[in-house]
BARO-501144 format. One record per atom (N, C-alpha, C): residue number from 0; residue in three letters; atom name; x, y, z. Coordinates in steps of 0.2 Angstrom, whole numbers, plus 5000, padded with zeros to 4 digits. Last residue first. Example, Ala and Ser with C-alpha at 12.3 -4.5 7.8 and 13.67 -1.06 7.14 Angstrom:
<atoms>
n	res	atom	east	north	up
1	Ser	N	5064	4989	5035;
1	Ser	CA	5068	4995	5036;
1	Ser	C	5064	5000	5039;
0	Ala	N	5066	4972	5039;
0	Ala	CA	5062	4978	5039;
0	Ala	C	5066	4984	5039;
</atoms>
This chain:
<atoms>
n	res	atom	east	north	up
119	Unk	N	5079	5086	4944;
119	Unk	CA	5073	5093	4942;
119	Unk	C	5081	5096	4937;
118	Unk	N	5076	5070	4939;
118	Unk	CA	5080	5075	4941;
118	Unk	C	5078	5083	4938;
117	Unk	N	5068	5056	4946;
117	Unk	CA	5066	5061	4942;
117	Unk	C	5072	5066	4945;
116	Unk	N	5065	5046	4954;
116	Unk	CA	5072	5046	4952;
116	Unk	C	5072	5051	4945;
115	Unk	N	5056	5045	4968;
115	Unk	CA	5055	5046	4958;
115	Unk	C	5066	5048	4960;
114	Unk	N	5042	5036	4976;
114	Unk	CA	5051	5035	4976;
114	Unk	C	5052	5037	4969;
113	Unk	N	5030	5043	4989;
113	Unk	CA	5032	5042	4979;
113	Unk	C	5040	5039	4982;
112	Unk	N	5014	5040	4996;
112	Unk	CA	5021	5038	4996;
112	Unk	C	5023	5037	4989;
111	Unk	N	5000	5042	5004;
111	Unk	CA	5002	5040	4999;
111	Unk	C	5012	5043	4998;
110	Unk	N	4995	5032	5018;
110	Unk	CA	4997	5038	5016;
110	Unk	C	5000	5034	5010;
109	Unk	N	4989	5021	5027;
109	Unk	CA	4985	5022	5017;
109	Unk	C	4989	5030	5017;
108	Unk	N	4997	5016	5033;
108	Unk	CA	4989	5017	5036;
108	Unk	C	4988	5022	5031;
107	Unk	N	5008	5008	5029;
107	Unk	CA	5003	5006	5033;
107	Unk	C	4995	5008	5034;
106	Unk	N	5008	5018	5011;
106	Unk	CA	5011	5016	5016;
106	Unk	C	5007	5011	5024;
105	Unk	N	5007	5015	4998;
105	Unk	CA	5003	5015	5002;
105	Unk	C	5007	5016	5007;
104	Unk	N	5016	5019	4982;
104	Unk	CA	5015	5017	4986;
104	Unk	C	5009	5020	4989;
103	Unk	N	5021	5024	4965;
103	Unk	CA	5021	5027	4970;
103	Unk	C	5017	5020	4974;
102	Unk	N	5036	5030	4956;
102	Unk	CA	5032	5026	4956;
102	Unk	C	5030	5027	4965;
101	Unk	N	5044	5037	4944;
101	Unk	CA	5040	5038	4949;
101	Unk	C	5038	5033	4949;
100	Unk	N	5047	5043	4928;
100	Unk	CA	5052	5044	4933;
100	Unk	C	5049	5039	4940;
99	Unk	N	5036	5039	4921;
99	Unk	CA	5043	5037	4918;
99	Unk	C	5047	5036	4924;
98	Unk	N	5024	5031	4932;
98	Unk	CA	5024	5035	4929;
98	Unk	C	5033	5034	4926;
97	Unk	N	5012	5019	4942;
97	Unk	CA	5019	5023	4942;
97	Unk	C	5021	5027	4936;
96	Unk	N	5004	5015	4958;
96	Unk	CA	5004	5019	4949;
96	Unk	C	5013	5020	4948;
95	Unk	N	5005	5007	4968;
95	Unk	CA	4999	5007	4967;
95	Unk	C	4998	5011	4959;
94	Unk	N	5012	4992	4971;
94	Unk	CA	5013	4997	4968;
94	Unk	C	5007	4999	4965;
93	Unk	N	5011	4983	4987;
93	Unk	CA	5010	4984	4981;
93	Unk	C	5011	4990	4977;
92	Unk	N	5018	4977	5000;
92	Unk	CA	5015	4985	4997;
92	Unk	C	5016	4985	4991;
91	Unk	N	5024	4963	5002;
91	Unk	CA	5014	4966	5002;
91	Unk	C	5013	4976	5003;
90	Unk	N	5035	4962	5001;
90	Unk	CA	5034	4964	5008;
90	Unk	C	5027	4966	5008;
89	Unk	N	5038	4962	4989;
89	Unk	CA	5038	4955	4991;
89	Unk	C	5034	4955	4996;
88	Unk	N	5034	4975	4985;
88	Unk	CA	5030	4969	4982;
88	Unk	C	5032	4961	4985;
87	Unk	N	5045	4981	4993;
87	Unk	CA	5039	4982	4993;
87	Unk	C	5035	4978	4991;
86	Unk	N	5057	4975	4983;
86	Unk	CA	5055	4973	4991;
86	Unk	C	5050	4976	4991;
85	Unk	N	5053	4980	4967;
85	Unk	CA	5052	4973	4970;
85	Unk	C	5054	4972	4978;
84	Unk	N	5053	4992	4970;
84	Unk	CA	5047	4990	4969;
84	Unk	C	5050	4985	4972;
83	Unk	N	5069	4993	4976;
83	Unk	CA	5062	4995	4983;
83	Unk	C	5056	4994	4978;
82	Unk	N	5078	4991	4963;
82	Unk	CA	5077	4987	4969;
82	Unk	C	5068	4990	4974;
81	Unk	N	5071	5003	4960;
81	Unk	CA	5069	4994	4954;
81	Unk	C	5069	4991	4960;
80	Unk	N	5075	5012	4964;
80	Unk	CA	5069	5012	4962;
80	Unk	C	5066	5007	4959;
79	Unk	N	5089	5010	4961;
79	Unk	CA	5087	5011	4969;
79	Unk	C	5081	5010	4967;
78	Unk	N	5092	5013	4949;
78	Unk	CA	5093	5006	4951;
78	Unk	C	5090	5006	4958;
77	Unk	N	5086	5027	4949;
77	Unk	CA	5083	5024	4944;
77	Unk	C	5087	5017	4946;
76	Unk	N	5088	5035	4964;
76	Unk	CA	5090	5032	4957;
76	Unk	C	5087	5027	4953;
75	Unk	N	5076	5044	4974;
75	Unk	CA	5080	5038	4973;
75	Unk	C	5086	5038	4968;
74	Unk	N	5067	5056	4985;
74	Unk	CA	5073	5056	4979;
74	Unk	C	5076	5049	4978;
73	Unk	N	5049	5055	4990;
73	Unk	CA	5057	5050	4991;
73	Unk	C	5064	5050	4985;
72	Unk	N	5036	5061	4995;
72	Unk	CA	5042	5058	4987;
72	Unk	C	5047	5058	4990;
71	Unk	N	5020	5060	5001;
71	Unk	CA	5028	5061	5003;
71	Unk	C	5032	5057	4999;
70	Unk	N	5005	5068	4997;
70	Unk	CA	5011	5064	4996;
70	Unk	C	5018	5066	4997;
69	Unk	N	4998	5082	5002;
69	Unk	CA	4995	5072	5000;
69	Unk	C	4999	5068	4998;
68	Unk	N	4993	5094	5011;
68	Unk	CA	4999	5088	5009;
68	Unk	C	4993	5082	5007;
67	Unk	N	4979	5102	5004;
67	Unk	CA	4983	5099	5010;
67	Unk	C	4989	5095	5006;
66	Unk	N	4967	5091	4995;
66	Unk	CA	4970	5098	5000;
66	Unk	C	4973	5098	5006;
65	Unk	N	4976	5079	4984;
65	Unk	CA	4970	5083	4988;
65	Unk	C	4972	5088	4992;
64	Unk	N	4978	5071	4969;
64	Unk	CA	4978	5077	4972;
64	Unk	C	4974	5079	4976;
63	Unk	N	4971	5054	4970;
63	Unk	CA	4975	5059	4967;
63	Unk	C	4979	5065	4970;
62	Unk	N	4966	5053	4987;
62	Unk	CA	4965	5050	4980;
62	Unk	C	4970	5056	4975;
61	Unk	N	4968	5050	5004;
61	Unk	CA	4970	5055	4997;
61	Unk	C	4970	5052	4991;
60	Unk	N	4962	5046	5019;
60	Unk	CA	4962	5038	5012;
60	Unk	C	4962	5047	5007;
59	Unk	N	4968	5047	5034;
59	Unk	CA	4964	5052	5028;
59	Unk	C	4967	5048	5022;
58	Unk	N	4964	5037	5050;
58	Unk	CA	4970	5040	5043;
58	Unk	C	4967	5043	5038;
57	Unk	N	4957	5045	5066;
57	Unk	CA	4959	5041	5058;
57	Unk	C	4964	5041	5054;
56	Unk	N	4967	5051	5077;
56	Unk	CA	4960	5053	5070;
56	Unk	C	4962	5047	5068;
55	Unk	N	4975	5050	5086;
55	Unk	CA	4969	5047	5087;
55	Unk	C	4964	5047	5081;
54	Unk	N	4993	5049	5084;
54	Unk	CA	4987	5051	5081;
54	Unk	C	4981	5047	5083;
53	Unk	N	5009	5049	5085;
53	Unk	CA	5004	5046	5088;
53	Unk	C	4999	5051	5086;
52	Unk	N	5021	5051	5074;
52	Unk	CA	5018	5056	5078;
52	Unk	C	5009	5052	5080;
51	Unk	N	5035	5051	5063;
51	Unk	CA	5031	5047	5065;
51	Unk	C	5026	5049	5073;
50	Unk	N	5045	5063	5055;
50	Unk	CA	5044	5061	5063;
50	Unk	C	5038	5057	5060;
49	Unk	N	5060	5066	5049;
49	Unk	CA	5052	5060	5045;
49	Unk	C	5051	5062	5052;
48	Unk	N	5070	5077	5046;
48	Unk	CA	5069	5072	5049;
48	Unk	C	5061	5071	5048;
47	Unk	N	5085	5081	5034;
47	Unk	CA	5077	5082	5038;
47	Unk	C	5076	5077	5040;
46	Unk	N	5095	5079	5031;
46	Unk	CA	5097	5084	5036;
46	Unk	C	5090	5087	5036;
45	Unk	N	5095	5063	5029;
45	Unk	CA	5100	5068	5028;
45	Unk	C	5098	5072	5034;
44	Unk	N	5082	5058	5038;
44	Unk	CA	5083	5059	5031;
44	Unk	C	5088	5065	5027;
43	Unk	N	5081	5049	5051;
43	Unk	CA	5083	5053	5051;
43	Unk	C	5084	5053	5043;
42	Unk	N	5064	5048	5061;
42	Unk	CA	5068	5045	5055;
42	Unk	C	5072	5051	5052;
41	Unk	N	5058	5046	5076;
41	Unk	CA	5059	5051	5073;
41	Unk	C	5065	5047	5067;
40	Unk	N	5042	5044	5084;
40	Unk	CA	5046	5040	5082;
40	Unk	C	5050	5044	5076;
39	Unk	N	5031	5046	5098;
39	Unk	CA	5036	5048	5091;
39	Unk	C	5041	5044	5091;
38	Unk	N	5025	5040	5110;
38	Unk	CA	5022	5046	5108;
38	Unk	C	5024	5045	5100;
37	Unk	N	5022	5025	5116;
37	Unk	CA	5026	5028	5111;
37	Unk	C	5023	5034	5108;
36	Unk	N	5019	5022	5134;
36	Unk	CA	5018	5021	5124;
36	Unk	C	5022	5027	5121;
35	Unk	N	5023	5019	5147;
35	Unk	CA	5025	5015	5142;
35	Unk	C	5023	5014	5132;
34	Unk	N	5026	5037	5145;
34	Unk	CA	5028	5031	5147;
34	Unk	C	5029	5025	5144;
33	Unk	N	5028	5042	5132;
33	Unk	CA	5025	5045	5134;
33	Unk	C	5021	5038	5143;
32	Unk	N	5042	5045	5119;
32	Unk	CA	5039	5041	5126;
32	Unk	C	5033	5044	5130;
31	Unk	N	5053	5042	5107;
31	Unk	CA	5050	5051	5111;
31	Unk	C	5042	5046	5115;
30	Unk	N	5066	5039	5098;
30	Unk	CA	5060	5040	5101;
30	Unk	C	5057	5043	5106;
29	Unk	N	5077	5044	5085;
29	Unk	CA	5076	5043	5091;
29	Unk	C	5067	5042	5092;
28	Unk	N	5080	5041	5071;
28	Unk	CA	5085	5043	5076;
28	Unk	C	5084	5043	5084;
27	Unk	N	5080	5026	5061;
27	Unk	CA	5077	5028	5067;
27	Unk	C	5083	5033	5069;
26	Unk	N	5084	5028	5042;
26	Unk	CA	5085	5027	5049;
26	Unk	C	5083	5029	5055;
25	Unk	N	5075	5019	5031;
25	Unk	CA	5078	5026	5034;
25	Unk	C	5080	5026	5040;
24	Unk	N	5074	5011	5023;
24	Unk	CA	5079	5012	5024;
24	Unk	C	5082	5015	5027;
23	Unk	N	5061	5006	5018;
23	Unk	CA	5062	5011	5014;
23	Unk	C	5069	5013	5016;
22	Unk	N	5057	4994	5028;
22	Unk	CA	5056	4995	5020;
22	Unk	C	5060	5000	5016;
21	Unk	N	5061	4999	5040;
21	Unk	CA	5063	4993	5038;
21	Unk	C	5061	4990	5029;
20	Unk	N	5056	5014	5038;
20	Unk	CA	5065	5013	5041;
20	Unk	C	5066	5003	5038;
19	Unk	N	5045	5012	5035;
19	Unk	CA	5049	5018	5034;
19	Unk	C	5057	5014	5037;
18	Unk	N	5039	5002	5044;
18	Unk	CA	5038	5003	5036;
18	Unk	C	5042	5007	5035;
17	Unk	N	5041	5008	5057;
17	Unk	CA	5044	5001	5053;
17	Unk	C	5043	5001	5046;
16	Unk	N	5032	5017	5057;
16	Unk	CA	5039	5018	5056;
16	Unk	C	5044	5013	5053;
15	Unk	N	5019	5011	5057;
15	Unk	CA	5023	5013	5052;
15	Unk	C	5029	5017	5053;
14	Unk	N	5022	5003	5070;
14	Unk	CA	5020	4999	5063;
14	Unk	C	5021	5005	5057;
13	Unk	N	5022	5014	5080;
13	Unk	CA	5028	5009	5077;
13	Unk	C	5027	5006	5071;
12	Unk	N	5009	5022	5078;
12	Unk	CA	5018	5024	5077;
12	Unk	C	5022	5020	5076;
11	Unk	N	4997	5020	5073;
11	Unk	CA	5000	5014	5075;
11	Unk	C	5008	5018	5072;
10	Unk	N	4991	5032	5069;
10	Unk	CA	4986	5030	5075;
10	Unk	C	4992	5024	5077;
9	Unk	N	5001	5045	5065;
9	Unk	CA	4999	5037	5065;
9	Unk	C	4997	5033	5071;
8	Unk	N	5005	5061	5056;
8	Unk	CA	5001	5055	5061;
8	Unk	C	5001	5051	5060;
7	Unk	N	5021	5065	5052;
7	Unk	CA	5013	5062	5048;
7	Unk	C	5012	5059	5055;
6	Unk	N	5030	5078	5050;
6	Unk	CA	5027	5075	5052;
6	Unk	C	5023	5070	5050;
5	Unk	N	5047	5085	5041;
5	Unk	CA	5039	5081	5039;
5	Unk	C	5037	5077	5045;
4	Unk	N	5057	5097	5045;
4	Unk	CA	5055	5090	5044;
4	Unk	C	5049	5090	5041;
3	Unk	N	5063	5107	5035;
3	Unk	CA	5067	5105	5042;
3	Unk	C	5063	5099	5042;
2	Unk	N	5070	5110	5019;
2	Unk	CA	5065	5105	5022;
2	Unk	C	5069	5104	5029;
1	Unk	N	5081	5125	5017;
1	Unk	CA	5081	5119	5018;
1	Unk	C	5075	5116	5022;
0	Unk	N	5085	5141	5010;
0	Unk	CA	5081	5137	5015;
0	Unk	C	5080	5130	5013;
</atoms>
């Protein structure tokens, strides 16, 4: 069995997808409309898809470990994981911890985001 996708609400679908596809590289595969607003925003990652999904809640600020998903990891390489701190710190997302293999992120609307070049 294979991850078919990951969802995350976002009160602002385009601004964080854009974080996702123009920071992190992922590719837009389609968008999904609800006239002229943007319902979803769908990022294709291999052979799971990131969807981006209009939300009126709030965002949920996850400190360490919390209930429920709390963090979206990103398989890199240890040269891939150099280059994306430094664009994300040029681009004002600072690096909020990082650990041997991992280093983690904010995303626009405070989801917590890894990129670990950690080989299981």
């Amino acid at each position: 069995m294979i991850l078919h996708h990951v969802a995350l609400g976002a009160q602002n679908v385009e601004l964080v997808a854009d974080f996702y596809s123009g920071m992190l590289g992922i590719p837009e595969d389609r968008r999904h409309m609800d006239g002229d607003l943007v319902r979803s925003i769908w990022l294709r990652m291999g052979s799971t898809m990131l969807m981006i999904e209009r939300s009126v809640e709030p965002p949920r600020h996850v400190e360490g470990i919390g209930s429920g998903p709390f963090l979206l990891a990103l398989a890199v390489t240890a040269e891939e994981r150099a280059t994306l701190e430094a664009r994300l710190t040029a681009g004002g997302f600072p690096i909020e911890s990082r650990s041997e293999f991992t280093s983690y992120i904010r995303d626009p609307e405070q989801n917590r985001v890894a990129f670990s070049c950690y080989s299981f």
